[in-house]
N, CA, C and O of each residue as an XYZ file, in Angstrom:
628
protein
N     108.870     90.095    101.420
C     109.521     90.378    102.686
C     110.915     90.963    102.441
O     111.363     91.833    103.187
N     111.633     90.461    101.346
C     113.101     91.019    101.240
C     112.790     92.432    100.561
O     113.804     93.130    100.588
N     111.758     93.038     99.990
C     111.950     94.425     99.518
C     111.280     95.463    101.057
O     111.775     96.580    101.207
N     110.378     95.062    101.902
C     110.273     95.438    103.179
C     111.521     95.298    103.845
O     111.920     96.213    104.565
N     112.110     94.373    103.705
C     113.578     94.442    104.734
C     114.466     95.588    104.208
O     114.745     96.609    104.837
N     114.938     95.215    102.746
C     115.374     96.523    102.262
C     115.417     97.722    102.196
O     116.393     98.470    102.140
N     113.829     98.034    102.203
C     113.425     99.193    102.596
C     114.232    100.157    103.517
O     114.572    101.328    103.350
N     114.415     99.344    104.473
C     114.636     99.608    105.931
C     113.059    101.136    106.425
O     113.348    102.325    106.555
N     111.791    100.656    106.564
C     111.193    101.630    107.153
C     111.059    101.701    108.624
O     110.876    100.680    109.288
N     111.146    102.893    109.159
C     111.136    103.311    110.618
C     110.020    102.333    111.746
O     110.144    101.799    112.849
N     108.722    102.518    110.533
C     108.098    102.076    111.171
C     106.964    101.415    110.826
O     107.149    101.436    109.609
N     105.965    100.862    110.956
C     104.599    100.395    110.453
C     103.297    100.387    111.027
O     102.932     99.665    111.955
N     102.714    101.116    110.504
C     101.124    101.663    111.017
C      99.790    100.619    109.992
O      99.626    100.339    108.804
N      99.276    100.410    110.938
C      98.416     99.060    110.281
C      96.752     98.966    111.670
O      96.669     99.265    112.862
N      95.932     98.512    110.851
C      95.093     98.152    111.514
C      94.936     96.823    111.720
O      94.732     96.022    110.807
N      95.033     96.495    113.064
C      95.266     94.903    113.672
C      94.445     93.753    113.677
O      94.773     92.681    114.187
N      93.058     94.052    112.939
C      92.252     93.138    113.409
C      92.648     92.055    113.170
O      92.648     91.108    113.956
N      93.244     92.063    111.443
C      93.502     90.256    111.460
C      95.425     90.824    111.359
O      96.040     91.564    110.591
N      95.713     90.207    112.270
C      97.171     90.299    112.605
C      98.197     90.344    111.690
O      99.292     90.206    112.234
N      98.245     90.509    110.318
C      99.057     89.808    109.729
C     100.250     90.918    109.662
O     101.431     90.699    109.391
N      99.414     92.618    110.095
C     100.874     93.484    110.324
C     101.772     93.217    111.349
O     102.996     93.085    111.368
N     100.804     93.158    112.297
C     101.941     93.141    113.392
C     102.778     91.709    113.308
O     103.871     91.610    113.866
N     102.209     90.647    112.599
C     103.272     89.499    112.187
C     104.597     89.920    111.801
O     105.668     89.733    112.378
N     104.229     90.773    110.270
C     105.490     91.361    109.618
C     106.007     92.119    110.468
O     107.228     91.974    110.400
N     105.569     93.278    111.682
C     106.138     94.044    112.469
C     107.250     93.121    112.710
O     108.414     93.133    112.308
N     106.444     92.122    113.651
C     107.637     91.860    114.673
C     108.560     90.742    113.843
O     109.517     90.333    114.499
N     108.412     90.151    112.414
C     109.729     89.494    111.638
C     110.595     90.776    111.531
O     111.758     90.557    111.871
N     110.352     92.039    111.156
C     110.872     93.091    110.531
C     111.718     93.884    111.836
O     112.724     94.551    111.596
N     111.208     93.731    113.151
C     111.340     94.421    114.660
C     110.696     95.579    114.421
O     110.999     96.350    115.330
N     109.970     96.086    113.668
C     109.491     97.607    113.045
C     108.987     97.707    114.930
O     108.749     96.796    115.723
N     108.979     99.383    115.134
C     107.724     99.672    115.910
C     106.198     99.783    115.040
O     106.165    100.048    113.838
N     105.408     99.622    115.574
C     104.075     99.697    115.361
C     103.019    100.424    115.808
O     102.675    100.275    116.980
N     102.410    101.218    115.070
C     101.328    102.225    114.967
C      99.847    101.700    114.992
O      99.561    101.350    113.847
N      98.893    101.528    115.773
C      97.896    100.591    115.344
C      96.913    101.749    115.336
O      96.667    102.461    116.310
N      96.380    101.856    114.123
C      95.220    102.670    113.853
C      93.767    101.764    113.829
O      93.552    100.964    112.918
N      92.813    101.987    114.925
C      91.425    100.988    114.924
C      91.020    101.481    115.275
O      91.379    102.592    115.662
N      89.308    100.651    115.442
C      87.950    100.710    116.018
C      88.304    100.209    116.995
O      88.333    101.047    117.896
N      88.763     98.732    117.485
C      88.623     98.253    118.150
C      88.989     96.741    117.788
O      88.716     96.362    116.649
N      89.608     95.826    118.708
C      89.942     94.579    118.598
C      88.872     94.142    118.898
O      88.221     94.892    119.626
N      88.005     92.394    118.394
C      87.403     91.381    118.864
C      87.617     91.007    120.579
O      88.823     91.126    120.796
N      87.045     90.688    121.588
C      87.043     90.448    122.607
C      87.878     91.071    123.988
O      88.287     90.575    125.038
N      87.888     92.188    123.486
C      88.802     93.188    124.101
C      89.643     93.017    124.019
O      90.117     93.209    125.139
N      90.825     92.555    122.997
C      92.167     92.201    123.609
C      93.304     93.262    123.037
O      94.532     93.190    123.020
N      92.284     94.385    122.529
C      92.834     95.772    122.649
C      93.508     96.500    124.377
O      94.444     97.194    124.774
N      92.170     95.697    124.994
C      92.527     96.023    126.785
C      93.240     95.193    127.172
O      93.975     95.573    128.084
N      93.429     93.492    126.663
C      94.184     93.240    126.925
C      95.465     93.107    127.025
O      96.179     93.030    128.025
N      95.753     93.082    125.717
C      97.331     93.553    125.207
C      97.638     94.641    125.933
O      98.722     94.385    126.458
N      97.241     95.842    126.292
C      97.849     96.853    126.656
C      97.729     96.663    127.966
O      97.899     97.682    128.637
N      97.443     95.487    128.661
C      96.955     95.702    130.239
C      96.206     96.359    130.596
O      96.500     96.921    131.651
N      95.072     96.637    130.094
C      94.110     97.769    130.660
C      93.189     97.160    131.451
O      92.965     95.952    131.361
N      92.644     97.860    132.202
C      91.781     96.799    133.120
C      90.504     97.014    132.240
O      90.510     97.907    131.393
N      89.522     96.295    132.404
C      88.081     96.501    131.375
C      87.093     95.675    132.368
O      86.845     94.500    132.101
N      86.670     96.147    133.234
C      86.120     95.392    134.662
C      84.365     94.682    133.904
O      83.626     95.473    133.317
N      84.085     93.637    134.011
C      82.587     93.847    133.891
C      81.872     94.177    134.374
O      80.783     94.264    133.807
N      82.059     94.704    136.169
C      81.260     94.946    136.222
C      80.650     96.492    136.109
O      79.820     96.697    136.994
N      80.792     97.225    135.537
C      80.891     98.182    134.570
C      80.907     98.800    132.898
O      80.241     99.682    132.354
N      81.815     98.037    132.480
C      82.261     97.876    131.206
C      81.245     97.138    130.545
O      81.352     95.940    130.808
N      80.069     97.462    129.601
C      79.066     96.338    128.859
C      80.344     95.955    127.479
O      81.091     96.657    126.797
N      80.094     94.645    127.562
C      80.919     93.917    126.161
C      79.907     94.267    124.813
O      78.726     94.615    124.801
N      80.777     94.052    123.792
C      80.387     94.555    122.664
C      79.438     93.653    122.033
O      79.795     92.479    121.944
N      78.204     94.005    121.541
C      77.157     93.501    121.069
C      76.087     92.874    122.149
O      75.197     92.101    121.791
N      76.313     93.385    123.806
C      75.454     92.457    124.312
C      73.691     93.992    124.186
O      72.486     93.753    124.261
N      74.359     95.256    124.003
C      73.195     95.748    124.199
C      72.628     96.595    125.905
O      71.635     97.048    126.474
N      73.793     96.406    126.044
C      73.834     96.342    127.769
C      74.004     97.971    127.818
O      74.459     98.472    126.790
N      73.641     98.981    129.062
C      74.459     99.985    128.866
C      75.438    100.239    130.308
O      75.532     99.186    130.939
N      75.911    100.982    130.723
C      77.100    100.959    131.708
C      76.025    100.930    132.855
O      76.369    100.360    133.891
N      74.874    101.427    132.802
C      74.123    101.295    134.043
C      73.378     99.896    134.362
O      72.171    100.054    134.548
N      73.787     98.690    134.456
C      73.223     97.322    134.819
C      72.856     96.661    135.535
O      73.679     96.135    136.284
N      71.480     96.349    135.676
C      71.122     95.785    136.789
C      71.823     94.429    136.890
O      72.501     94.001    135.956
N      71.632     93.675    138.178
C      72.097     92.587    138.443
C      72.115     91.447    137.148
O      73.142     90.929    136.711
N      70.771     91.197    136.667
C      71.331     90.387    135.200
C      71.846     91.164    134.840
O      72.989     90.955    135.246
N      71.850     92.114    134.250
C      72.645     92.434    133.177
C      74.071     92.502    133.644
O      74.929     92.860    132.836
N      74.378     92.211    134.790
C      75.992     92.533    135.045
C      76.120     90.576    134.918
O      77.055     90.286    134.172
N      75.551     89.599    135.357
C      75.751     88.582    135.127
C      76.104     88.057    133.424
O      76.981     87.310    132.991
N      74.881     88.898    132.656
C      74.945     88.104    131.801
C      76.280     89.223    130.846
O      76.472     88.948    129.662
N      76.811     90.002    131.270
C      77.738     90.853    130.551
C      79.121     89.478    130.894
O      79.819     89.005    129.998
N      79.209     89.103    132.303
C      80.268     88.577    132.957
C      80.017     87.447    132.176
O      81.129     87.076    131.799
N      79.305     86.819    131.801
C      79.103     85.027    130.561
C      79.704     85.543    129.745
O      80.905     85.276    129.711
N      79.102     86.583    128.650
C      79.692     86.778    127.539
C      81.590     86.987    127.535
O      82.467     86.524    126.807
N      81.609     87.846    128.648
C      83.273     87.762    128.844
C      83.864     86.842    129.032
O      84.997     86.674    128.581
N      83.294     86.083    129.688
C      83.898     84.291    129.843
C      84.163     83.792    128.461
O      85.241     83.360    128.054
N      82.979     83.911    127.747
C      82.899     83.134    126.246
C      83.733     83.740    125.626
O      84.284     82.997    124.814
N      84.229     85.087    125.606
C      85.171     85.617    124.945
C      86.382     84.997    123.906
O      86.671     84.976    122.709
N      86.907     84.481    125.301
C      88.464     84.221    124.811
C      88.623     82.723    124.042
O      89.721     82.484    123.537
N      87.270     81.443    123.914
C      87.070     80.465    123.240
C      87.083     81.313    122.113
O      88.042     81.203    121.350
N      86.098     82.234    121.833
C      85.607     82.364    120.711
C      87.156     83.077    119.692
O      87.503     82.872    118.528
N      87.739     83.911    120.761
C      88.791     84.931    120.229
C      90.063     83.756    119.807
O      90.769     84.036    118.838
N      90.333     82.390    120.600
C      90.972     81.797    120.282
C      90.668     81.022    118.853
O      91.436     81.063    117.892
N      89.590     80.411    118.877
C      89.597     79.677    117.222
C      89.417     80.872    116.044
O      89.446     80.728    114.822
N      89.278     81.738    116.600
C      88.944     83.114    115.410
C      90.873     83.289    115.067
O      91.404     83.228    113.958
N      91.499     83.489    116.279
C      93.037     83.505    115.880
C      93.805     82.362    115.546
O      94.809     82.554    114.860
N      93.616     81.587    115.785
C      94.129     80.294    116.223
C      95.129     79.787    114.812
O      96.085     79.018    114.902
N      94.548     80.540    113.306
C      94.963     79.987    112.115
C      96.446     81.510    112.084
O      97.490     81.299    111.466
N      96.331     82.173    112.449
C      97.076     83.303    112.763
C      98.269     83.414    113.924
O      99.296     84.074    113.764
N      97.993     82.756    114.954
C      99.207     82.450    116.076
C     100.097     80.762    115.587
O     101.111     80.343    116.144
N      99.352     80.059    114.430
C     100.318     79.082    113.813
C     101.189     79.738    112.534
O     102.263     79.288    112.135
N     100.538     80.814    112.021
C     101.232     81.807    110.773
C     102.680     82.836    111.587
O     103.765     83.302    111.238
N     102.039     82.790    112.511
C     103.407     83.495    113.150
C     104.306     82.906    113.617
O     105.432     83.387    113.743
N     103.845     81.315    114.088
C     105.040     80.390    115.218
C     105.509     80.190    114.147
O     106.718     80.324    114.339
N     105.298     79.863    112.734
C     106.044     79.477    111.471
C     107.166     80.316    110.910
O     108.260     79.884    110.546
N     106.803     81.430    110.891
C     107.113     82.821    110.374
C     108.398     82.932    111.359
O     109.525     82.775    110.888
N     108.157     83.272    113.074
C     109.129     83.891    113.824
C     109.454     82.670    114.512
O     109.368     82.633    115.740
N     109.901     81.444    113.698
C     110.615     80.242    114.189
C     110.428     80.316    116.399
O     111.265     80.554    117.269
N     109.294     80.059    116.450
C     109.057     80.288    118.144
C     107.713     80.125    118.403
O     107.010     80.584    117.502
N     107.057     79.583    119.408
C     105.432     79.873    119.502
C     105.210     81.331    120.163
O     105.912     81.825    121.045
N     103.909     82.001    119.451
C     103.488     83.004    119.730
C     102.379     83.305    119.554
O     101.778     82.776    118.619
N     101.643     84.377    120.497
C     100.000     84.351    120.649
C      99.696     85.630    119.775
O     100.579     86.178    119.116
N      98.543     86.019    119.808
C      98.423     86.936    118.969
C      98.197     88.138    120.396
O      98.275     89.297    119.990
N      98.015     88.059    121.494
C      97.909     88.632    122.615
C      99.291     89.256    122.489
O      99.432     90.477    122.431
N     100.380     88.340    122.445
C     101.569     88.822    122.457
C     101.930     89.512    121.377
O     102.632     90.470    121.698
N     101.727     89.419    120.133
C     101.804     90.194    119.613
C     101.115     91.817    119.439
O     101.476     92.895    118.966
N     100.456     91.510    119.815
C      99.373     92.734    119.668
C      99.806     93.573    120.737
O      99.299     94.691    120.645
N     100.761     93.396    121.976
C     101.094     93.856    123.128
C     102.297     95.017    122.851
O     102.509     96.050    123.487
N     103.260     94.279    121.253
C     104.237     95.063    120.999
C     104.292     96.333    120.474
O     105.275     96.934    120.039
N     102.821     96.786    120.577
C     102.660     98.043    119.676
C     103.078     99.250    120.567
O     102.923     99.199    121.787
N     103.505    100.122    120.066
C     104.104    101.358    120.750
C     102.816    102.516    121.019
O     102.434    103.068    122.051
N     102.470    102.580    119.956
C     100.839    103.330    120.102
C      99.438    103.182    119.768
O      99.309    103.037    118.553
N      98.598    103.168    120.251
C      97.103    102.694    119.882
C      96.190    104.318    119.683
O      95.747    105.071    120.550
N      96.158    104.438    117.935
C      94.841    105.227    117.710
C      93.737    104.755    117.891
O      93.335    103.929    117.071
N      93.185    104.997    118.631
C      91.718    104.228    118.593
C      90.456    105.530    117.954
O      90.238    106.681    118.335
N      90.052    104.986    117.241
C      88.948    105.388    116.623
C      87.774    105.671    117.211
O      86.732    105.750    116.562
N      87.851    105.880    118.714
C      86.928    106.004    119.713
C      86.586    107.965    120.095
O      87.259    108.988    119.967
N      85.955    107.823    120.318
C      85.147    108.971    121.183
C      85.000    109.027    122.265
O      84.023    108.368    122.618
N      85.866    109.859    123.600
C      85.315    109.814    124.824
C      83.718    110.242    125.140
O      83.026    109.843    126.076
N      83.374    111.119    124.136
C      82.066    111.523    124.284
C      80.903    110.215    124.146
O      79.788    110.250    124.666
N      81.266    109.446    123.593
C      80.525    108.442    123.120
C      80.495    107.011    123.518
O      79.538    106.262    123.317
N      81.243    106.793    123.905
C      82.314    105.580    124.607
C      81.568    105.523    126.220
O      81.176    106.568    126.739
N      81.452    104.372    126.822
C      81.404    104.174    128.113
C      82.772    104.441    128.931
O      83.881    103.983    128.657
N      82.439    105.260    129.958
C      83.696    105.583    130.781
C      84.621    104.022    131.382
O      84.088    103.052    131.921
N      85.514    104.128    131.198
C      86.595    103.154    131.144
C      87.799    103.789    131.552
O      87.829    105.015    131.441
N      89.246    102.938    132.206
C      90.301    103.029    131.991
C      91.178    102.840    130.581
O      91.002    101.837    129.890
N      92.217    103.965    130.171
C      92.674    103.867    129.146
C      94.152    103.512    129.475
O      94.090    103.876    130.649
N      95.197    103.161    129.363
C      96.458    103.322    129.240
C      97.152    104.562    128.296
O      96.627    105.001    127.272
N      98.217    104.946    128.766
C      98.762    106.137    128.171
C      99.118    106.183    126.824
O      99.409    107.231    126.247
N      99.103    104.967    126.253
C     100.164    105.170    124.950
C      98.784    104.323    124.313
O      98.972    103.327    123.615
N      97.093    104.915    124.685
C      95.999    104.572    123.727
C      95.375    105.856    123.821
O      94.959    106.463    124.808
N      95.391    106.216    122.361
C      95.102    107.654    122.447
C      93.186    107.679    120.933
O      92.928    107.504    119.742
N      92.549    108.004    122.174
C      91.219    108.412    121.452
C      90.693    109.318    120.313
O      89.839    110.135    120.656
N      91.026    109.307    119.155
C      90.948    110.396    117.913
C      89.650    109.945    117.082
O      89.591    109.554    115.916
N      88.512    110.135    118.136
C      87.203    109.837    117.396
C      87.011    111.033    116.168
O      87.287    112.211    116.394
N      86.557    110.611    114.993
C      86.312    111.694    114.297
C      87.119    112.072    113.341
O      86.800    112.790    112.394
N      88.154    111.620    113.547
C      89.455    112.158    112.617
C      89.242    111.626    110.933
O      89.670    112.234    109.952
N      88.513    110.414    110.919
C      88.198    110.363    109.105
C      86.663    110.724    109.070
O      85.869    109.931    108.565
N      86.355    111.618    109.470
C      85.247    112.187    109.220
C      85.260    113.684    108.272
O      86.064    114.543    108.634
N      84.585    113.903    107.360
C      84.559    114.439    106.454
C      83.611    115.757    107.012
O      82.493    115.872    107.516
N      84.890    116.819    106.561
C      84.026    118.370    106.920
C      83.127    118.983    105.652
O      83.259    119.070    104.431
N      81.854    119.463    106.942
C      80.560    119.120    105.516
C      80.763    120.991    105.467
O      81.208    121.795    106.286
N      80.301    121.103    104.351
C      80.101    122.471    104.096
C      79.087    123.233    104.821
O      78.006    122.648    104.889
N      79.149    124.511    105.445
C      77.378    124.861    106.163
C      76.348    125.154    105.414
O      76.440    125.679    104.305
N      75.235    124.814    106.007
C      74.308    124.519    105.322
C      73.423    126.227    104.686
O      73.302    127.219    105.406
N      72.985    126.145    103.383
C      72.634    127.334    103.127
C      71.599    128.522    103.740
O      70.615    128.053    104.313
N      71.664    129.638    103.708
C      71.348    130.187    104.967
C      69.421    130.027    104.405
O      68.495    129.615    105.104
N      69.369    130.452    103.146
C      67.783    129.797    102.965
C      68.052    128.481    102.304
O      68.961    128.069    101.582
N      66.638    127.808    102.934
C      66.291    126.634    102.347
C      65.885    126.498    100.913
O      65.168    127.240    100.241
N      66.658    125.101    100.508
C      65.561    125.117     98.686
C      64.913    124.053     99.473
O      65.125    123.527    100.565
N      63.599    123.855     98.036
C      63.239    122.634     98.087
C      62.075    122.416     99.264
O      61.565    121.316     99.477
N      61.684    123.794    100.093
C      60.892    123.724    101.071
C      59.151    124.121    100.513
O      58.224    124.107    101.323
């Protein structure tokens, strides 16, 4: 931590899933760059205030697609319920690493809130239509590797 302090860098770009940048962010006050897929239980939408409605929005892994019939909008709305148990004991060893760290209690919600910009690794093309907030910006594709074109005859046919 004292050769990061030293440093003095502008800023810190990190992927958030398990918090431990934005910990150092906010000991350090750095702004923060969050380059992801996506947070566990939305709290990518949450931190940023985004609205993420269920009844619309299918949660991740249920299989659901944005068009849902009545179960499926019920059972999208359970899984969102279960969410935030599950998101809490998953953080829970991580919001005591930080109350330690930044002498104060703190959530990982709150932390995750201080970020200045969100790359998200998303695709509007691909993605269910949703609300975004301004300072979450969609760069699906960007570590994707440009393939050479393919030869104009075939081998191997």
């Amino acid at each position: 931590m004292k050769y990061l302090q030293d440093s003095k860098f502008d800023a810190i770009m990190m992927d958030p899933v398990l918090p431990c940048g934005p910990i150092v962010a906010e000991y350090l006050s750095l702004p923060s760059v969050y380059f992801m897929r996506g947070l566990p239980c939305t709290l990518d939408y949450k931190a940023t205030q985004c609205p993420s409605p269920f009844s619309y929005v299918p949660r991740t892994f249920t299989s659901i697609s944005d068009h849902m019939t009545f179960m499926e909008r019920v059972k999208n709305l359970l899984v969102g319920f279960s969410e935030p148990l599950l998101c809490y004991l998953f953080y829970l060893k991580y919001e005591n690493l930080a109350s330690e760290l930044l002498h104060r209690e703190v959530t990982v919600l709150e932390l995750f809130s201080k970020a200045s910009i969100w790359l998200m690794r998303y695709d509007f093309v691909f993605e269910y239509p949703r609300p975004i907030m301004p300072n979450m910006v969609y760069i699906g594709g960007i570590n994707c590797e440009q393939k050479k074109p393919l030869s104009k005859k075939p081998s191997g046919l």
